[in-house]
C-alpha positions in Angstrom: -5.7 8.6 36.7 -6.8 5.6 35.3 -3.4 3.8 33.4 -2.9 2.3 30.2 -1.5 -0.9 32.2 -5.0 -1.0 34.2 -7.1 -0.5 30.9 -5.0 -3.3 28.7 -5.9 -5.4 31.8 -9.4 -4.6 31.9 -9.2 -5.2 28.2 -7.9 -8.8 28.8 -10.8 -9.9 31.1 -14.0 -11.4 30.3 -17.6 -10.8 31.1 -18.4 -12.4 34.6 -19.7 -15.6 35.2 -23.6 -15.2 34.2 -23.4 -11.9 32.8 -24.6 -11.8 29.0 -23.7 -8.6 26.2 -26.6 -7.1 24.3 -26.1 -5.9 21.0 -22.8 -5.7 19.4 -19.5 -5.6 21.3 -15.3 -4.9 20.5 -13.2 -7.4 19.8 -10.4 -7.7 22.0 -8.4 -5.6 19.5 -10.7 -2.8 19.5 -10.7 -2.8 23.3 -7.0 -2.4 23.5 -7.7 0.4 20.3 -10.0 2.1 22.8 -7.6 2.3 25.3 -4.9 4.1 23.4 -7.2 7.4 23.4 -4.6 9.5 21.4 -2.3 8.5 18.7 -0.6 10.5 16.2 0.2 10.3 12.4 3.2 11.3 10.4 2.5 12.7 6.5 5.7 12.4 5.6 7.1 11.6 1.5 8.5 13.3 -1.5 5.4 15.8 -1.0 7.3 17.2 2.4 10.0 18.8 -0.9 7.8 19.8 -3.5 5.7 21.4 -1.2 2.6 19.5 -2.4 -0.4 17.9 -0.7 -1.0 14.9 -3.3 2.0 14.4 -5.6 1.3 12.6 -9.1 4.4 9.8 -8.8 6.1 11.6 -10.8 8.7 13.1 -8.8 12.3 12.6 -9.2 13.3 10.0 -5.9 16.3 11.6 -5.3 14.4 15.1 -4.1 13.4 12.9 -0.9 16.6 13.4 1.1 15.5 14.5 5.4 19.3 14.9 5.7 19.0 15.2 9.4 16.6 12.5 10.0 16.2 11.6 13.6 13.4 9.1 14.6 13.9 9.4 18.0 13.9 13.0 18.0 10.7 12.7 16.0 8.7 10.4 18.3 9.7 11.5 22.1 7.5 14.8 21.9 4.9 12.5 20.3 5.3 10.6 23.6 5.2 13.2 26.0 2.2 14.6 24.7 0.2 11.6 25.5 0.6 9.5 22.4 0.0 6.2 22.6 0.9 5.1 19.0 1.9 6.4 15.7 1.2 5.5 12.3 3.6 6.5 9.5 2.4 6.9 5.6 4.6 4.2 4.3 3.3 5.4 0.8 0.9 8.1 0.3 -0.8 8.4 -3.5 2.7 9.5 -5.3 3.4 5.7 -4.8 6.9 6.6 -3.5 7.7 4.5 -0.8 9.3 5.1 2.3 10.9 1.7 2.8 13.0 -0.2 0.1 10.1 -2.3 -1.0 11.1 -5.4 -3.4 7.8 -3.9 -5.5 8.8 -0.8 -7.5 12.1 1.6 -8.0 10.1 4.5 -6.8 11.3 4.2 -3.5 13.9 5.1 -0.9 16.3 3.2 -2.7 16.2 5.5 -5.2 16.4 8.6 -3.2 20.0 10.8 -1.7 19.0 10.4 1.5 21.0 7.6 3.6 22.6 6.5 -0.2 19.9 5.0 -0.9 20.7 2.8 2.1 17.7 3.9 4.3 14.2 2.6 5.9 12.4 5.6 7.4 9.7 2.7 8.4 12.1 0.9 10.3 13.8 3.7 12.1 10.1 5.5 13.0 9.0 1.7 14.2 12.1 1.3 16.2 11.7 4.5 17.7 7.9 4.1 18.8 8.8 1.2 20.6 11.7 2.6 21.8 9.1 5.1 23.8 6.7 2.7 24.5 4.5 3.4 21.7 2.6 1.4 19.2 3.5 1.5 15.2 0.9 1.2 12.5 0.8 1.8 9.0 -0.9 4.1 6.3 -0.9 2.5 2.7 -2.3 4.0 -0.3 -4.1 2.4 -2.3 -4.2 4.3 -4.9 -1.1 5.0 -6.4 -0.3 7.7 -9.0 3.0 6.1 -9.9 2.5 2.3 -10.8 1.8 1.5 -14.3 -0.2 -1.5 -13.3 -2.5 0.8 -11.4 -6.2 0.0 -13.1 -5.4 -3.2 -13.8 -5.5 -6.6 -12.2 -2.1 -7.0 -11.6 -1.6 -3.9 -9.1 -4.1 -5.7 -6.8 -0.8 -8.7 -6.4 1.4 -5.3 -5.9 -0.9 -3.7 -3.4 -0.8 -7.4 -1.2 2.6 -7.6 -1.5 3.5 -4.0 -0.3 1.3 -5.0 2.6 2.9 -8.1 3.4 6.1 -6.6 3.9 4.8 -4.0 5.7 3.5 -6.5 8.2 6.1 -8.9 8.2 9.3 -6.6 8.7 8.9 -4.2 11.5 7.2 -6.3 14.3 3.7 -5.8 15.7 1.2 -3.4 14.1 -1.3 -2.1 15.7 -3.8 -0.5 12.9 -3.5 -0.3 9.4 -4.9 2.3 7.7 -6.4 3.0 4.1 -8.1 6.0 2.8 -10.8 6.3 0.0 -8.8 8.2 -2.3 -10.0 5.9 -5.8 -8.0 7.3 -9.3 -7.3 9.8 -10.8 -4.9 12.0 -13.2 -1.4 10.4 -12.4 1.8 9.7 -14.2 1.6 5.7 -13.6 5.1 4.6 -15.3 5.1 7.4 -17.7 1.7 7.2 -18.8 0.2 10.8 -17.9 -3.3 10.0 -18.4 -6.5 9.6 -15.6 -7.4 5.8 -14.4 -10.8 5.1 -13.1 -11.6 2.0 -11.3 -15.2 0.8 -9.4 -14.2 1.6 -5.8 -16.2 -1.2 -5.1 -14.7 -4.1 -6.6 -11.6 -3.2 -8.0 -10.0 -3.9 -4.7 -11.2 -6.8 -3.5 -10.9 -5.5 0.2 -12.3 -8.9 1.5 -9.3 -10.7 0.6 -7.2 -7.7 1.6 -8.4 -7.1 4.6 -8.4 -11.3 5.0 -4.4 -11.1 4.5 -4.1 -8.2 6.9 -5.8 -10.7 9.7 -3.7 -13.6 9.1 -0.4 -11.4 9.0 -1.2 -9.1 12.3 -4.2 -11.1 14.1 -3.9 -8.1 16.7 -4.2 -5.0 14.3 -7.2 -3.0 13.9 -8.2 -2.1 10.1 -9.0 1.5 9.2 -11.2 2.8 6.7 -14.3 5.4 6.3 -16.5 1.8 6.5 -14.3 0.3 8.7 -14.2 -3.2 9.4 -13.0 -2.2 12.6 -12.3 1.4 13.4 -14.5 4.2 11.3 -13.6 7.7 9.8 -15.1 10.2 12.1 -16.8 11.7 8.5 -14.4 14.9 8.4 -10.6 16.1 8.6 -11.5 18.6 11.5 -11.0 16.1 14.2 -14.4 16.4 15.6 -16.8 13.4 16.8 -20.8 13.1 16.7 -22.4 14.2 19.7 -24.2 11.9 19.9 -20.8 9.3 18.9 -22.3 5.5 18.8 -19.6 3.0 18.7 -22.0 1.1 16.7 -22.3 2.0 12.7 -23.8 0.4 9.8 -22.0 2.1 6.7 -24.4 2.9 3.9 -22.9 3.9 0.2 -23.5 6.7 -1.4 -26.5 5.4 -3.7 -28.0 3.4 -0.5 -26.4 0.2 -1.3 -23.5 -1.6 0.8 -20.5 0.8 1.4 -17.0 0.5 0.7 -14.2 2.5 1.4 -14.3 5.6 -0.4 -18.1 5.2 -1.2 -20.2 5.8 2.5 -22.9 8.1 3.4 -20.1 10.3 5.3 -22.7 13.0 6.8 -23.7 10.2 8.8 -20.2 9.0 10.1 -20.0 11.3 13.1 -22.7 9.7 14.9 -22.4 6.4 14.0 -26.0 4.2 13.8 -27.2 3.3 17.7 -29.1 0.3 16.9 -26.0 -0.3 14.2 -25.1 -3.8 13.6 -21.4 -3.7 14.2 -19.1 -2.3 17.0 -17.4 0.0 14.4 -16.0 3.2 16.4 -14.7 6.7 15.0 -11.3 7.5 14.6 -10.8 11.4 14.3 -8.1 12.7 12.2 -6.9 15.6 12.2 -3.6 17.8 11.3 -2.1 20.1 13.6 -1.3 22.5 10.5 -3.6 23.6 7.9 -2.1 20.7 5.7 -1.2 17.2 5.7 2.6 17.7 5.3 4.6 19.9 6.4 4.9 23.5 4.7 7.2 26.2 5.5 4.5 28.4 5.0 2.5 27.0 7.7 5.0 27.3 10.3 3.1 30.3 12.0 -0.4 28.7 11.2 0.0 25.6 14.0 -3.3 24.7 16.2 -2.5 26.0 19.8 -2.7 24.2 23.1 -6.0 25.3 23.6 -7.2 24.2 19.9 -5.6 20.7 20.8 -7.7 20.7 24.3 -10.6 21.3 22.5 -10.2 18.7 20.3 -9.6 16.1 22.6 -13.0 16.8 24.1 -14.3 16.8 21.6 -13.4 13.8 20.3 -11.9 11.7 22.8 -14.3 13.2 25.3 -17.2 11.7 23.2 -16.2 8.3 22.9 -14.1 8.4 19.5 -9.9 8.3 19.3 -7.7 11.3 18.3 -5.6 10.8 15.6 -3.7 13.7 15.3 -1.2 14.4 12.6 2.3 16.1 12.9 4.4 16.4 9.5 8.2 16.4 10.0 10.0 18.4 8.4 12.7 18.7 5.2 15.2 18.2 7.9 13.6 15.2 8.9 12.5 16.6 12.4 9.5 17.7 13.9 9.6 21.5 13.8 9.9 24.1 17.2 6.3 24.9 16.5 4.6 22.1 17.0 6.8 20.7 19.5 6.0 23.9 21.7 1.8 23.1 21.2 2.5 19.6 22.3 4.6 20.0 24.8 1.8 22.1 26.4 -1.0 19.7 25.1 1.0 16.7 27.2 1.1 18.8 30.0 -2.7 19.8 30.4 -3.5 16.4 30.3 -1.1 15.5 33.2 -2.1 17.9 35.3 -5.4 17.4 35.4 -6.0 13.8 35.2 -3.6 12.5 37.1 -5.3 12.0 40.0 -9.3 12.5 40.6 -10.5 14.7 43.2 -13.1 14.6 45.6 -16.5 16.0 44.6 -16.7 18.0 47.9 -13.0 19.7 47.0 -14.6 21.3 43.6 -14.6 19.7 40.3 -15.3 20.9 36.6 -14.6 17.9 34.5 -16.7 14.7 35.0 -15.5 11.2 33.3 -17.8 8.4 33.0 -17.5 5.1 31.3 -19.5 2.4 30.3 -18.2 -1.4 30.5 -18.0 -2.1 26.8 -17.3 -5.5 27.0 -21.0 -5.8 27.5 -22.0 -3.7 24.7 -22.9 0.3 24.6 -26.0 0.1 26.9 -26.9 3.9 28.0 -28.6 6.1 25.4 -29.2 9.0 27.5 -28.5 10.0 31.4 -28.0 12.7 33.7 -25.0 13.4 36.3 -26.2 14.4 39.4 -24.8 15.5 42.6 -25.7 15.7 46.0 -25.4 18.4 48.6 -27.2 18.3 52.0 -30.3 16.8 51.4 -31.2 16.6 47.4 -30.3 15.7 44.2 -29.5 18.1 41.8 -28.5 17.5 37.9 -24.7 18.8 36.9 -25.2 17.6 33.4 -27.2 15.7 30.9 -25.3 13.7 28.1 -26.1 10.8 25.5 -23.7 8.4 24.1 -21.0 7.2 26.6 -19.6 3.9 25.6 -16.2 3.9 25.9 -15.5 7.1 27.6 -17.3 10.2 28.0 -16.1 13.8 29.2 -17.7 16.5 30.7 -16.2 19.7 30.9 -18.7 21.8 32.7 -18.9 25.9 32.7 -18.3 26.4 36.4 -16.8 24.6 39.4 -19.0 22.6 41.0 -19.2 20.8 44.8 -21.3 18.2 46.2 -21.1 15.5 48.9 -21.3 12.9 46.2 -22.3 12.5 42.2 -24.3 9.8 40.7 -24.7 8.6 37.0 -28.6 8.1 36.6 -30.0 6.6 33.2 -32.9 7.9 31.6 -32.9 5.6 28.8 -31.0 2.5 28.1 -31.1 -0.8 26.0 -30.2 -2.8 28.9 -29.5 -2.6 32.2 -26.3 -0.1 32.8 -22.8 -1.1 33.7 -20.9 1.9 34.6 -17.1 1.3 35.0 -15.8 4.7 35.8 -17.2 7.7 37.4 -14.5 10.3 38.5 -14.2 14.0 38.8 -10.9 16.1 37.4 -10.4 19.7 38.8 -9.1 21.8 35.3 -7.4 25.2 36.3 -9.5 28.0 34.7 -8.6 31.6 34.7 
């Protein structure tokens, strides 16, 4: 099994002596991204009490009280399923924040829980890192609750959210913004709807330009990137084919921005695309976002979650999976059960490769990205007494790609041959995996 130590190294090297990329390639913050394979999300606000999907800010604080909050006991069966990282929604689009921000009342400060004494972004960041994972952020920006929201002045707001966010709780590894863009809210009282041009009103240049000088190492998050793509829907499923490369088109054919992209074409991504711009695939292990009691019974199974890492991790994209705590502040019995059993598929069978002669079902191959996604289209093949004989035929590989075939298969040895490429192939990893079927 190939280890996050070896990969982070691997990440850290440069091209050889003579060797030149072709195309576009990652920055050395999107290779470490690419590495992390799985992370997972937390919904988590006043919406987790009023049993609401998108509040409208405004909700009473004080109903935001996780009484048994445990951030520890939140993030370790995150860990043990084969998280890498965790991103919190430090405000979703109720504008209620979940750390006490110097920007607005409508915050934890204001809430029962901890006396208004609390930081649920400090204890979940503490936590991660506690476990060894990495800590990013989810930031709104819209935000039903601000009276300045609409105007110039919630654009300062917005910044300095951010900059506390990225100032207070140590290293960030993504930052992530959605393209919800006004609407009906209560903004300071006012209950009226606020419309603003998605594609200037926030001046995500200069935004995104803060983010890099506060966290250099952070990956930014949006359905146009600028450095890690929406997958195009909430189902947690990747393009096959899944180009790392993507030029994001607006709705009306112009330049995109977030909120305003041709998303039908996300999934695949562009292959002669300007811009290493990979998909990100999120996705919610319950019906919802947050956490609803009536949900509880209604939790994707192990075998939904193996799926969907195939199907997403398997075709070159990231799983961003989302688990909602709880009113009690804890992750509930549920969905600790699916993960516990999601973590221990993937230990068991890619530990440790096996040899082709000993049987295998699952085929990973991986392209040296470093130089730039190279192979359009190739077929595995494998070789028993005297011929060749083709296992599988696949397209995009980039990154990673898995193969999870429909029968056990031996041969002497296997072979990655390109049909069509851009460039000569560099293949980094080809290894079999033996997956227990019944």
């Amino acid at each position: 099994m190939i280890t996050r130590r070896a990969l982070l190294a691997a990440a850290a090297a440069v091209p050889a002596f003579g060797e030149t990329a072709h195309g576009p390639v990652p920055s050395p913050a999107q290779i470490r991204w690419h590495a992390l394979e799985t992370t997972a999300f937390l919904h988590f606000t006043v919406n987790t009490f009023t049993d609401k999907e998108w509040g409208y800010g405004d909700e009473d604080p004080k109903i935001f009280n996780p009484a048994r909050l445990d951030a520890d006991a939140i993030v370790a069966p995150l860990a043990d399923a084969g998280m890498r990282g965790v991103i919190l929604t430090a405000k979703h689009h109720d504008g209620f924040c979940l750390w006490p921000t110097a920007t607005t009342d409508h915050s934890v400060k204001a809430s029962s829980w901890r006396g208004g004494k609390g930081d649920v972004v400090r204890e979940i960041s503490d936590a991660a890192r506690r476990r060894g994972l990495l800590f990013g952020v989810y930031l709104s920006p819209w935000d039903r609750n601000n009276p300045a929201y609409g105007k110039p002045a919630y654009i300062e707001i917005y910044r300095r959210q951010l900059t506390e966010l990225l100032t207070n709780y140590g290293p960030i590894f993504e930052v992530w913004h959605d393209g919800a863009n006004g609407g009906d809210g209560f903004y300071g009282g006012a209950r009226e709807k606020r419309t603003i041009d998605k594609r200037t009103y926030y001046d995500w240049p200069n935004t995104w330009a803060q983010i890099r000088r506060l966290q250099p190492g952070a990956v930014i998050f949006s359905d146009v990137g600028p450095d890690v793509r929406w997958v195009g829907n909430e189902r947690g499923i990747a393009g096959d084919p899944c180009w790392a490369t993507y030029d994001p088109v607006g709705a009306d054919g112009g330049a995109a921005s977030p909120g305003d992209v041709r998303e039908k074409e996300s999934p695949t991504g562009t292959r002669a695309g300007h811009h290493w711009l990979p998909a990100e695939c999120d996705v919610s292990i319950r019906p919802g976002w947050f956490w609803h009691e009536n949900q509880n019974a209604r939790v994707k199974t192990p075998e939904q979650l193996i799926n969907l890492y195939y199907q997403s991790v398997g075709r070159g994209a990231n799983l961003l999976l989302n688990v909602p705590p709880n009113r009690d502040g804890l992750l509930s019995s549920e969905d600790i059960a699916s993960l516990k059993a999601f973590g221990e598929y993937r230990r068991r069978v890619f530990a440790k490769p096996v040899k082709p002669a000993d049987g295998f079902n699952i085929i990973r191959v991986r392209e040296d990205i470093r130089y730039g996604q190279r192979i359009d289209e190739a077929v595995i093949e494998g070789f028993d007494k005297a011929a060749w004989t083709e296992i599988a035929h696949v397209t995009s590989i980039g990154p990673r790609r898995l193969v999870r075939l429909d029968k056990t298969v031996h041969a002497q040895k296997i072979r990655v041959r390109p049909v069509k490429s851009s460039a000569p192939p560099k293949i980094v990893e080809l290894a079999v995996f033996s997956e227990p079927r019944p």
